[in-house]
mmJSON file of the N, C-alpha and C atoms, coordinates in Angstrom:
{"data_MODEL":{"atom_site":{
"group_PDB":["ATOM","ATOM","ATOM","ATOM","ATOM","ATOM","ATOM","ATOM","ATOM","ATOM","ATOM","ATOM","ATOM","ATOM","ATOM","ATOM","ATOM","ATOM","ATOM","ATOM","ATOM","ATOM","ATOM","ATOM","ATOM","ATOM","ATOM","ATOM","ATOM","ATOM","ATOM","ATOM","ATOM","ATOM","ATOM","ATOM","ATOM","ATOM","ATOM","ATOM","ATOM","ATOM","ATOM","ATOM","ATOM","ATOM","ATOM","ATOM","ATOM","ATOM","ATOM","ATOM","ATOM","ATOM","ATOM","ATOM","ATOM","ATOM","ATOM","ATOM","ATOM","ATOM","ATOM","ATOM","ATOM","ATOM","ATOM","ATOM","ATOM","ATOM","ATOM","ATOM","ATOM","ATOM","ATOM","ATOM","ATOM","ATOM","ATOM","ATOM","ATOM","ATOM","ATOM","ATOM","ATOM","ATOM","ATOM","ATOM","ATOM","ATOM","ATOM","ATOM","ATOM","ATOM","ATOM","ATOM","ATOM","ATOM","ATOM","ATOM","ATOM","ATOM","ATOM","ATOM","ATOM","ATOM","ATOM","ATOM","ATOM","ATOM","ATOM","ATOM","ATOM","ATOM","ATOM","ATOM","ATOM","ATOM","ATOM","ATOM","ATOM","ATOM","ATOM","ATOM","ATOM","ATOM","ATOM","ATOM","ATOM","ATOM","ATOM","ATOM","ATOM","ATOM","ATOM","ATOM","ATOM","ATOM","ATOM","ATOM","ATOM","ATOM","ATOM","ATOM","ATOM","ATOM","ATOM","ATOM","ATOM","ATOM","ATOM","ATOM","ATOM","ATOM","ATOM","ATOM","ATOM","ATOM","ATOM"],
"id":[1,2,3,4,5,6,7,8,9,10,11,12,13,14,15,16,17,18,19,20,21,22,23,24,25,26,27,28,29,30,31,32,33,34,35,36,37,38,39,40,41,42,43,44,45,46,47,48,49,50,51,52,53,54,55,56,57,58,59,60,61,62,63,64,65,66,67,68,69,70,71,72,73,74,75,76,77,78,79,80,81,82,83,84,85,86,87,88,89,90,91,92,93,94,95,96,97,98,99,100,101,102,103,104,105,106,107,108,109,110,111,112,113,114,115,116,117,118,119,120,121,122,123,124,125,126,127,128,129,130,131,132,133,134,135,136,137,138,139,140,141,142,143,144,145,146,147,148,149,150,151,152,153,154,155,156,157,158,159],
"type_symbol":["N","C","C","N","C","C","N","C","C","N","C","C","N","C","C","N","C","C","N","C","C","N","C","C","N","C","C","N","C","C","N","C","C","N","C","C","N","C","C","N","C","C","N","C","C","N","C","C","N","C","C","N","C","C","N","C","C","N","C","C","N","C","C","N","C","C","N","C","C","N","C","C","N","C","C","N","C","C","N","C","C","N","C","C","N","C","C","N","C","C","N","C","C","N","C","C","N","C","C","N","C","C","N","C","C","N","C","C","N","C","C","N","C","C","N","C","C","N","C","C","N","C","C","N","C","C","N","C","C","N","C","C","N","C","C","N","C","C","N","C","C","N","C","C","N","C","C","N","C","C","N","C","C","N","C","C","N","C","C"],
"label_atom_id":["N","CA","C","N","CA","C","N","CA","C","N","CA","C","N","CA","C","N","CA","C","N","CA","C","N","CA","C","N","CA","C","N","CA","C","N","CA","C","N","CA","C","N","CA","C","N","CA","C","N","CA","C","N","CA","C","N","CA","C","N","CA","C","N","CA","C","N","CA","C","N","CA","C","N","CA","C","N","CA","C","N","CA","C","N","CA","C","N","CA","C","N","CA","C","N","CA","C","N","CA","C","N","CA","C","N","CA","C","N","CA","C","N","CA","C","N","CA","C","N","CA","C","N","CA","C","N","CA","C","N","CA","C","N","CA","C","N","CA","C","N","CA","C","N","CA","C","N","CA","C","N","CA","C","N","CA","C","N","CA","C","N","CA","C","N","CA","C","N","CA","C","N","CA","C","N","CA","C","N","CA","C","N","CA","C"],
"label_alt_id":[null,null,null,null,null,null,null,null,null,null,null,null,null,null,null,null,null,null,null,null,null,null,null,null,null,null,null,null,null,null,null,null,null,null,null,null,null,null,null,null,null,null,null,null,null,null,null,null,null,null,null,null,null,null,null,null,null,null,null,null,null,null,null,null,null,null,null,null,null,null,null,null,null,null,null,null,null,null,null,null,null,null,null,null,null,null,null,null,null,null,null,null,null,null,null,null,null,null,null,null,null,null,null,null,null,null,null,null,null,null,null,null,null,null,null,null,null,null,null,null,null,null,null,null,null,null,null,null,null,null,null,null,null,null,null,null,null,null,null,null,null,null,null,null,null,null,null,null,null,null,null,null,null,null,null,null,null,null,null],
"label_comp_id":["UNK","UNK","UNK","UNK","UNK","UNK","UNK","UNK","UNK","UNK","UNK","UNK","UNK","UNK","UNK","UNK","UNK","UNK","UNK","UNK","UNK","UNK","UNK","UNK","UNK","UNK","UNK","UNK","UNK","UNK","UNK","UNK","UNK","UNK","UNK","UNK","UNK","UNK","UNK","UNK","UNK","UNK","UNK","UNK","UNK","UNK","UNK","UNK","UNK","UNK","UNK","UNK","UNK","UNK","UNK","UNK","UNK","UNK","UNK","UNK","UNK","UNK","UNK","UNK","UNK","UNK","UNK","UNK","UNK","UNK","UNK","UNK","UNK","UNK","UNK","UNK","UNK","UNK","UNK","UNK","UNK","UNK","UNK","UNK","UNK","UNK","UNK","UNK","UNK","UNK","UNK","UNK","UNK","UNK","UNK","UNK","UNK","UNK","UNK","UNK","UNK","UNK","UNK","UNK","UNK","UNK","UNK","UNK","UNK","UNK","UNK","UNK","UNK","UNK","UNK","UNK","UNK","UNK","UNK","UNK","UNK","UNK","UNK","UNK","UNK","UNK","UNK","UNK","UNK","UNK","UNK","UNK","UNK","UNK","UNK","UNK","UNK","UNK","UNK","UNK","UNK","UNK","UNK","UNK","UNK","UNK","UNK","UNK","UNK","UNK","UNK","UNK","UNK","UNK","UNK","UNK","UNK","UNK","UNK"],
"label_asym_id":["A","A","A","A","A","A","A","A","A","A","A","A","A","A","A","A","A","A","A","A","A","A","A","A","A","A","A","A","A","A","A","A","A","A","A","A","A","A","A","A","A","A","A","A","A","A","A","A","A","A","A","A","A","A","A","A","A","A","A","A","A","A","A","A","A","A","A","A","A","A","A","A","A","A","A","A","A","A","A","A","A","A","A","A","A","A","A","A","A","A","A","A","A","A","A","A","A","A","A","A","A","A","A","A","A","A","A","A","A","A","A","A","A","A","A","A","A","A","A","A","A","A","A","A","A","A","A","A","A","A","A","A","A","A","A","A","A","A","A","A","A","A","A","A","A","A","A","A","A","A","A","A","A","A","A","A","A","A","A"],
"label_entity_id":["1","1","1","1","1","1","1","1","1","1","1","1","1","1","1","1","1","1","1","1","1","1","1","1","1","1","1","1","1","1","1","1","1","1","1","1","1","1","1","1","1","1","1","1","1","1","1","1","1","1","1","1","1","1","1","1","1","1","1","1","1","1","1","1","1","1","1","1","1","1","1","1","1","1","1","1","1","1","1","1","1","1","1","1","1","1","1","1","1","1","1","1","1","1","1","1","1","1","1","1","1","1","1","1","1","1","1","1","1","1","1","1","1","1","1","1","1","1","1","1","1","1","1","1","1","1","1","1","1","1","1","1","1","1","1","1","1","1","1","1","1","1","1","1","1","1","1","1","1","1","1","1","1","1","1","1","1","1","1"],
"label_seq_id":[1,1,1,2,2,2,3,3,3,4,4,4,5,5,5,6,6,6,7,7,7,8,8,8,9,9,9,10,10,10,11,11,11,12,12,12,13,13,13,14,14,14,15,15,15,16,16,16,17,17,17,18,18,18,19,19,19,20,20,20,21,21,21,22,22,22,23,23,23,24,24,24,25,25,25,26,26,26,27,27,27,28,28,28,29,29,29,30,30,30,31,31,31,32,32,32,33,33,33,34,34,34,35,35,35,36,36,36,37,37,37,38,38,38,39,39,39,40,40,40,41,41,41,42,42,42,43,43,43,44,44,44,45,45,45,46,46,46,47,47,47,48,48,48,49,49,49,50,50,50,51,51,51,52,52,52,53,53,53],
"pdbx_PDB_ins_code":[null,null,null,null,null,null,null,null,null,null,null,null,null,null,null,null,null,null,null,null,null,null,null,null,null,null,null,null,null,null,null,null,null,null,null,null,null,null,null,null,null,null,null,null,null,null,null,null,null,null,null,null,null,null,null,null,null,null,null,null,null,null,null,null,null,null,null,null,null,null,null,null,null,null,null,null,null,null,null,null,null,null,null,null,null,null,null,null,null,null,null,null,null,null,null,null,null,null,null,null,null,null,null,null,null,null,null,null,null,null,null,null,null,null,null,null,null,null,null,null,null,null,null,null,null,null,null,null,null,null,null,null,null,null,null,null,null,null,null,null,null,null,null,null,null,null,null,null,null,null,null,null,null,null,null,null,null,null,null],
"Cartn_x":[40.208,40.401,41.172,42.378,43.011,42.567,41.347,40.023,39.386,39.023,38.14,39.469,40.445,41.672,41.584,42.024,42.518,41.186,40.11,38.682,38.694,39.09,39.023,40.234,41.171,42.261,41.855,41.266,40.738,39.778,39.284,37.824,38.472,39.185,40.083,40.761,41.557,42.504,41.707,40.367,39.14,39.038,38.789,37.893,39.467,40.23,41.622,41.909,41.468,41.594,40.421,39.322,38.24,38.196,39.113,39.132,39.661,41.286,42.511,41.927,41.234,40.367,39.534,38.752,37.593,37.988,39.008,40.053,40.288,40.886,41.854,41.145,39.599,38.838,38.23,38.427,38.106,38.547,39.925,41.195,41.529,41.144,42.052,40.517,39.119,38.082,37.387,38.908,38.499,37.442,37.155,36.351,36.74,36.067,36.398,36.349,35.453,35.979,37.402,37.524,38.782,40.268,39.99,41.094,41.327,39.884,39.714,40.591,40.73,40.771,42.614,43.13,44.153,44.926,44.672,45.087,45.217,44.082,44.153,44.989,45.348,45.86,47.269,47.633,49.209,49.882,49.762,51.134,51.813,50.811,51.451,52.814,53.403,54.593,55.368,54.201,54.276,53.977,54.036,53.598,54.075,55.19,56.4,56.185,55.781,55.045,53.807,53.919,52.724,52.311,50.887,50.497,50.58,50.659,50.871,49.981,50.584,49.751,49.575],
"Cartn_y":[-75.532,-74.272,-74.431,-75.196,-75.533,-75.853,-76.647,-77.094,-76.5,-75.095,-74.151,-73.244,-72.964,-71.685,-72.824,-73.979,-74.426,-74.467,-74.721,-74.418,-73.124,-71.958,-70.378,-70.369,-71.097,-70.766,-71.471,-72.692,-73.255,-72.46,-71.886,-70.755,-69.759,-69.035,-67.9,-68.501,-69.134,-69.397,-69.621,-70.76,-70.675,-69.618,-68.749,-67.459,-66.345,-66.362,-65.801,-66.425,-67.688,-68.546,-68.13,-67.939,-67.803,-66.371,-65.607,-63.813,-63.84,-64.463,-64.297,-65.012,-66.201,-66.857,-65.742,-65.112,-64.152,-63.047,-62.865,-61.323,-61.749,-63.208,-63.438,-63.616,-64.422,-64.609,-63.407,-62.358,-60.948,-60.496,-60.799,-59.968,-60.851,-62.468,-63.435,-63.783,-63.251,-64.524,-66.021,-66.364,-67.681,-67.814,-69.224,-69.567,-69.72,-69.125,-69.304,-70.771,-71.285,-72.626,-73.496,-73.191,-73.951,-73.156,-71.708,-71.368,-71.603,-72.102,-72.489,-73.504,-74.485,-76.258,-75.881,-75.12,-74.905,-73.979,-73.378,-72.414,-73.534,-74.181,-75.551,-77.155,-77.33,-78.347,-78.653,-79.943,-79.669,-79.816,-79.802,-79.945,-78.354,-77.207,-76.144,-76.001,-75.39,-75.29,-73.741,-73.258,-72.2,-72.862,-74.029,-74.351,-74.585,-73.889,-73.798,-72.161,-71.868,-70.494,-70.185,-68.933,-69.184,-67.991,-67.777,-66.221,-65.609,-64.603,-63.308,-63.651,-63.683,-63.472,-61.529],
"Cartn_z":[0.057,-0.61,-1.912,-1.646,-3.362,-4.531,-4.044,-5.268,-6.148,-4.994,-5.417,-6.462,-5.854,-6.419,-7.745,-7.994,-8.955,-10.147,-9.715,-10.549,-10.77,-9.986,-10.802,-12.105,-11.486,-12.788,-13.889,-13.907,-15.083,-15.877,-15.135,-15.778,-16.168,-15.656,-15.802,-17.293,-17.008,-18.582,-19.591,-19.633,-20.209,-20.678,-20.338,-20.913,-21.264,-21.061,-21.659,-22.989,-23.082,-24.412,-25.304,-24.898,-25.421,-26.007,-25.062,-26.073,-26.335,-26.279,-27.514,-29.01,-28.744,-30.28,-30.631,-30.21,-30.492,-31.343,-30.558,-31.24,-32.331,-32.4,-33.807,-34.412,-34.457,-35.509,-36.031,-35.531,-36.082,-37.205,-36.39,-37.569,-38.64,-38.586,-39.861,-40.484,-40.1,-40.417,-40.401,-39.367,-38.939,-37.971,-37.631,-36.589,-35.578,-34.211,-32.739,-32.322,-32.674,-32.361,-32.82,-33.704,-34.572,-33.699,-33.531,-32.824,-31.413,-31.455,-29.521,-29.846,-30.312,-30.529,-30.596,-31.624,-31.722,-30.111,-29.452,-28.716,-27.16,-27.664,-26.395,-26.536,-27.739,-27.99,-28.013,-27.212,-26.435,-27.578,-28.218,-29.735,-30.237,-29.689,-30.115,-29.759,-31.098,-31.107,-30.184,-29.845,-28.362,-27.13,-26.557,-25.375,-24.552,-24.55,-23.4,-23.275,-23.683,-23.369,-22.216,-21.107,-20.712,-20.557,-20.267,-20.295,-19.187,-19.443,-18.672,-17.13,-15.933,-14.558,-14.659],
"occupancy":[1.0,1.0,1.0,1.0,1.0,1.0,1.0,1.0,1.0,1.0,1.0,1.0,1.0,1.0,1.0,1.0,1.0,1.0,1.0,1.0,1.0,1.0,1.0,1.0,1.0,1.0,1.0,1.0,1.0,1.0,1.0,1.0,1.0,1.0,1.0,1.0,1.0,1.0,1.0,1.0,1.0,1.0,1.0,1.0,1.0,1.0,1.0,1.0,1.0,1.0,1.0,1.0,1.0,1.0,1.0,1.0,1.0,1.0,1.0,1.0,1.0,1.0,1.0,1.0,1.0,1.0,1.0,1.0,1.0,1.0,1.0,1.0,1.0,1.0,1.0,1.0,1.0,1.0,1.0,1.0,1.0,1.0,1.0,1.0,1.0,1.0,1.0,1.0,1.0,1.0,1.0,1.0,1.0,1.0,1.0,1.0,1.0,1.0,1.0,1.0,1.0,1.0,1.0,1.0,1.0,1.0,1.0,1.0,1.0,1.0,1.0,1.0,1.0,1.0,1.0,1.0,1.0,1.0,1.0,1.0,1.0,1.0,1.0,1.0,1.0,1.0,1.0,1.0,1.0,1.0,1.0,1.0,1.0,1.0,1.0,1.0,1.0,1.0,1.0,1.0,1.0,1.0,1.0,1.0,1.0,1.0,1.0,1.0,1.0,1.0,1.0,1.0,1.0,1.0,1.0,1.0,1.0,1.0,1.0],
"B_iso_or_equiv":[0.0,0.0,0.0,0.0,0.0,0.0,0.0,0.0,0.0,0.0,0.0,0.0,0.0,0.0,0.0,0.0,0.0,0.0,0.0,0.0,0.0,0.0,0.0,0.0,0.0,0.0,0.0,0.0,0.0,0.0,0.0,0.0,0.0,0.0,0.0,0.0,0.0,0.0,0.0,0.0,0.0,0.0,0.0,0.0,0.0,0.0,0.0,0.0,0.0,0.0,0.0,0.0,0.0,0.0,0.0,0.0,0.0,0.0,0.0,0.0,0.0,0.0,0.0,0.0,0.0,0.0,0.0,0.0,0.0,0.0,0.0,0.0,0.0,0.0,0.0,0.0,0.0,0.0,0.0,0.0,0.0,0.0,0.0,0.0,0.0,0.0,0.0,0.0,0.0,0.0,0.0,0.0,0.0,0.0,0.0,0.0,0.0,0.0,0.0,0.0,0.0,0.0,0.0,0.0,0.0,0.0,0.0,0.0,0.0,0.0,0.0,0.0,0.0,0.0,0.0,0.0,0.0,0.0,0.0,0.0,0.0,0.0,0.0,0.0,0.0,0.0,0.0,0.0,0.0,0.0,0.0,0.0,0.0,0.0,0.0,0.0,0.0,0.0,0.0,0.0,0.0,0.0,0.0,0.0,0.0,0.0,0.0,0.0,0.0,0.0,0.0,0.0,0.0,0.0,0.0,0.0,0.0,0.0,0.0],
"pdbx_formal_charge":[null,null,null,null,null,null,null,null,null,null,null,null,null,null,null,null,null,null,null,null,null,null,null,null,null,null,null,null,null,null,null,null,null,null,null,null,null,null,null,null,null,null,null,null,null,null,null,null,null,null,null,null,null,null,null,null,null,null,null,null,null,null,null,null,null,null,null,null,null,null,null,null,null,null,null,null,null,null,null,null,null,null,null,null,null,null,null,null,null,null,null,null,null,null,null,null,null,null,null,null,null,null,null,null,null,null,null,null,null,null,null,null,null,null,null,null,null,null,null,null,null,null,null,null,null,null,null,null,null,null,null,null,null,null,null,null,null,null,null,null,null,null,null,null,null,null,null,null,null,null,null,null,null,null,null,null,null,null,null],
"auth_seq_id":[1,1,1,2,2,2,3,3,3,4,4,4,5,5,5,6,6,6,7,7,7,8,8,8,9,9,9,10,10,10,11,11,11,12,12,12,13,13,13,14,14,14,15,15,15,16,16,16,17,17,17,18,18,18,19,19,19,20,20,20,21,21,21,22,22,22,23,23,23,24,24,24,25,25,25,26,26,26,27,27,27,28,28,28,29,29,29,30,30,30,31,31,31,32,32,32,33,33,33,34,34,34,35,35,35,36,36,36,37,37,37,38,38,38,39,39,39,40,40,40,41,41,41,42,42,42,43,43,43,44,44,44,45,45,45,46,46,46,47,47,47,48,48,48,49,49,49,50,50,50,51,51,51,52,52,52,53,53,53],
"auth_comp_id":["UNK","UNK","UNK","UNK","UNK","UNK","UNK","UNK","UNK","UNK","UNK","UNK","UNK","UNK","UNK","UNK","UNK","UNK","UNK","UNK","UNK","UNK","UNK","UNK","UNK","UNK","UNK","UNK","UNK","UNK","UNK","UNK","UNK","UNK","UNK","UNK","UNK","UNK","UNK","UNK","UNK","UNK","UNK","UNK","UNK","UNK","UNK","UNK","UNK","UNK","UNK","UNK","UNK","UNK","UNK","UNK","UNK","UNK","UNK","UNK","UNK","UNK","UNK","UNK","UNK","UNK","UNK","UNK","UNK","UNK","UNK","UNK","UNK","UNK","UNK","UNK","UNK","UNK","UNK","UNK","UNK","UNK","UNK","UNK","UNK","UNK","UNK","UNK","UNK","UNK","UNK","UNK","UNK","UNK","UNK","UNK","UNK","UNK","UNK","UNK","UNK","UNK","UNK","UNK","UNK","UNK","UNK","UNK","UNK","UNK","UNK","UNK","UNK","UNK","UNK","UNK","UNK","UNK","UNK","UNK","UNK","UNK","UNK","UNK","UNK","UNK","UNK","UNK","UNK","UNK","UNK","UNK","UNK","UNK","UNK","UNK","UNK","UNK","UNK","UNK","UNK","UNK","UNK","UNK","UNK","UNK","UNK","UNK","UNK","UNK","UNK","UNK","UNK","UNK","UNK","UNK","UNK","UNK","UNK"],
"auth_asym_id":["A","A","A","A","A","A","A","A","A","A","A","A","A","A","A","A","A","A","A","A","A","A","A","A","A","A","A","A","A","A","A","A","A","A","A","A","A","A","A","A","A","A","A","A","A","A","A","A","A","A","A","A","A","A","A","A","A","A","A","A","A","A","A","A","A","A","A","A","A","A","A","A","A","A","A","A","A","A","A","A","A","A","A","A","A","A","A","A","A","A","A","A","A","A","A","A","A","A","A","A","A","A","A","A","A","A","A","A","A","A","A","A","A","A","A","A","A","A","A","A","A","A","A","A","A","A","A","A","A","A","A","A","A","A","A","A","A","A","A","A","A","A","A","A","A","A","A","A","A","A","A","A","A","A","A","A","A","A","A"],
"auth_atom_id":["N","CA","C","N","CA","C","N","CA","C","N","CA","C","N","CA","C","N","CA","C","N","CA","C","N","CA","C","N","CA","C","N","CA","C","N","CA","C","N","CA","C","N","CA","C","N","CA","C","N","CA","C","N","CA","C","N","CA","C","N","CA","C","N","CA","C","N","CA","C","N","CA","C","N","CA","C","N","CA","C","N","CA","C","N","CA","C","N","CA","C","N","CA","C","N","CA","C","N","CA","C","N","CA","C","N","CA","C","N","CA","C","N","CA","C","N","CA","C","N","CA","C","N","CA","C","N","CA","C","N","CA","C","N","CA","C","N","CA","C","N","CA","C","N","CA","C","N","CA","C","N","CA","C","N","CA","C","N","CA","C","N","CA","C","N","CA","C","N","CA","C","N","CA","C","N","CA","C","N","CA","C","N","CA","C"],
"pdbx_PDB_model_num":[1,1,1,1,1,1,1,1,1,1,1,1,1,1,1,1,1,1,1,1,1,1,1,1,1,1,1,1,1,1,1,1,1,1,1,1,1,1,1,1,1,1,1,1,1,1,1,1,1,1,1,1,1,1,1,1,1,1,1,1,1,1,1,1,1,1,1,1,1,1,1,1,1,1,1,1,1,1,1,1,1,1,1,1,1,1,1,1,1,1,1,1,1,1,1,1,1,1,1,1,1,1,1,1,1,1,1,1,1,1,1,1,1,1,1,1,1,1,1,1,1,1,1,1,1,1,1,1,1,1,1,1,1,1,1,1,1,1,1,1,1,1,1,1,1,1,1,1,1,1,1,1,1,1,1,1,1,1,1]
}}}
């Protein structure tokens, strides 16, 4: 069962990453991919941050 819970949260945060990029590329004109790349990459200087359960 832990396999499966830990594969929903990966999909889950996936797609939480995927509409916070979506949104922003709305509002700044950037690209969803580039903000994907950034929003996922461990160097952010927010990543002691985590999102909202």
């Amino acid at each position: 069962m832990k396999i499966k819970a830990s594969v929903k949260n990966e999909q889950l945060k996936a797609r939480i990453i995927r509409s916070i990029a979506s949104s922003t590329a709305i509002e700044t004109g950037q690209s969803i991919k580039s903000l994907e790349t950034t929003l996922k990459s461990k160097s952010s200087k927010f990543q002691h941050l985590s999102l909202a359960n």
